[in-house]
Structures are given as C-alpha cells and as structure tokens.
C-alpha positions as CSV (number, residue, x, y, z in Angstrom):
1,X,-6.5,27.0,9.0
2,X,-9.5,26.9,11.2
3,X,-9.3,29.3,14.4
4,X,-10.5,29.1,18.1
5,X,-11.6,32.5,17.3
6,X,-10.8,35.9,16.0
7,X,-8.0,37.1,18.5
8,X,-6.0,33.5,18.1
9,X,-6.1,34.1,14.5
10,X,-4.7,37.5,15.3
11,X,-2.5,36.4,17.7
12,X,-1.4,33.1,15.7
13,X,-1.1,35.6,12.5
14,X,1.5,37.8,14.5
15,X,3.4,35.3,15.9
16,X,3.7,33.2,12.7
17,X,5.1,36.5,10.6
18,X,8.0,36.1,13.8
19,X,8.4,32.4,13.4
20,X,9.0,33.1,9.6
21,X,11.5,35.7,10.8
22,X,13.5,33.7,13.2
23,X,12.3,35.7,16.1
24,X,10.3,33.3,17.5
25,X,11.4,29.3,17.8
26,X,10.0,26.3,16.9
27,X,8.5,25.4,20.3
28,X,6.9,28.8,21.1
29,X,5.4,28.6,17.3
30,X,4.2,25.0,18.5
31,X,2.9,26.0,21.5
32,X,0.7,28.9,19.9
33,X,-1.0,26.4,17.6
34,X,-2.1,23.9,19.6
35,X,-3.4,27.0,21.5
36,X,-4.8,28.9,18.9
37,X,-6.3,26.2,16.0
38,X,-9.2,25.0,16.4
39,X,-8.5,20.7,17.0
40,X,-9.2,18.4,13.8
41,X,-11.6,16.3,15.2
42,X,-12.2,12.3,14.6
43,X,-14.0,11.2,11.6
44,X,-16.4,8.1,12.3
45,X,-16.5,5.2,8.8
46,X,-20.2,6.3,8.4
47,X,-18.7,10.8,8.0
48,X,-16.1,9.5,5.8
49,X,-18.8,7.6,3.3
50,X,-21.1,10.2,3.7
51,X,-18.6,13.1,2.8
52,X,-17.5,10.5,-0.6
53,X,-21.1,10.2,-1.6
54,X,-22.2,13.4,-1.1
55,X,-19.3,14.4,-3.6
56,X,-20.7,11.6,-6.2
57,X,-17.2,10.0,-7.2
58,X,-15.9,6.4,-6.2
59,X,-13.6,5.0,-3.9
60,X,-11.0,4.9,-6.1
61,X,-11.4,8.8,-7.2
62,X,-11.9,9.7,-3.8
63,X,-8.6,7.8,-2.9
64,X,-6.5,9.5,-5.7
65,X,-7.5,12.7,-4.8
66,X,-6.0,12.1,-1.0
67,X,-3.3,10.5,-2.2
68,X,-4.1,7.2,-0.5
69,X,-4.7,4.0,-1.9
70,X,-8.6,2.8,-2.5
71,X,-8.1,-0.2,0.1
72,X,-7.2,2.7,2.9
73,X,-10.0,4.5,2.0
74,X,-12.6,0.9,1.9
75,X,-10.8,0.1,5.6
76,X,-12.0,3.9,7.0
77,X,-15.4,3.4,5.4
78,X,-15.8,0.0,7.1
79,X,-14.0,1.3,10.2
80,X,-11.3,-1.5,10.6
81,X,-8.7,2.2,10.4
82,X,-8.9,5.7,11.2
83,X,-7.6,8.2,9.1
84,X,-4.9,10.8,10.6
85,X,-2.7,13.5,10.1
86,X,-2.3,15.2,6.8
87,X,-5.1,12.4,5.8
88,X,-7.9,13.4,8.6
89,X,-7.0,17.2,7.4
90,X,-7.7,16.7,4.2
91,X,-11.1,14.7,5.1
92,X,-12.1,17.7,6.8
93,X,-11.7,20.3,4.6
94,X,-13.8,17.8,1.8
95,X,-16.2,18.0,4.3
96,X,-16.1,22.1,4.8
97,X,-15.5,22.8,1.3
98,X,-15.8,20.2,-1.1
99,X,-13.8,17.6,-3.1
100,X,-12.7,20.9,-5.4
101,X,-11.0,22.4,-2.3
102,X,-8.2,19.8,-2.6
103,X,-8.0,19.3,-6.4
C-alpha cells in the first residue's frame, strides 16, 4: 500500500489491527482509506506500452501475468479502454516495482 504519508500509514496501521479485531466497522475502516492511501491514479495507452516494453515481454505475457486477456491489454495500449480496479493496481505496482513484483 502506498501512503499519503507517514502518520496515515500509522494511523491506517492502527486502525486496520481494530478493523481485523471487530472494533472498528466496515465504514469507518473505509473511510480511513480513502483518507489515508495515497489515490491510484489513471494510466494513459502510451504508460501502459511503455511500462510492457520497458519489462521486454509481449502482449500476451504481459496479459497472463494480470490475468486479463491479450485483446484487453491491445484495447489499453491503443486507448479504445482504460484499465481499473484490481487491473490499474496491478499496472501500477509493474510500474513501481517491476513485472517480478506481481509474479
């Protein structure tokens, strides 16, 4: 998880060992992460090729590794769709950390 800053990931740490202990519900545990992580932000077609080539492998590896198919990942590079959710996450943390971080 990527933090605002130090005292959200504190904070979000603390209140997360609550959640996990049924002190704390489901919409204050919410709440405190849309406060505290930092936002996954929009990937443009050209990011998405870029962060592919720059890890040397093909559509299609690229695709099985995300667990899409290689036409999904062909429509984000020519920017007819947008990748979101779990999918834009992952995208993301290929781009911080490499293709390995999600092997």
């Amino acid at each position: 998880m990527k933090y605002n800053d130090i005292i959200c990931q504190q904070i979000h740490e603390h209140i997360s060992d609550l959640y996990e202990n049924g002190l704390v519900d489901k919409k204050t545990m919410d709440k405190f992460d849309k406060s505290c992580l930092a936002p996954v932000k929009p990937l443009t077609s050209n990011e998405i090729c870029e962060i592919r080539e720059k890890e040397g492998i093909s559509q299609t590896a690229f695709a099985h590794r995300l667990n899409v198919s290689k036409n999904i990942v062909a429509a984000w590079e020519r920017g007819t769709r947008t990748p979101k959710g779990a999918a834009l996450k992952l995208l993301t943390l290929v781009q911080q950390k490499g293709i390995d971080a999600i092997a």
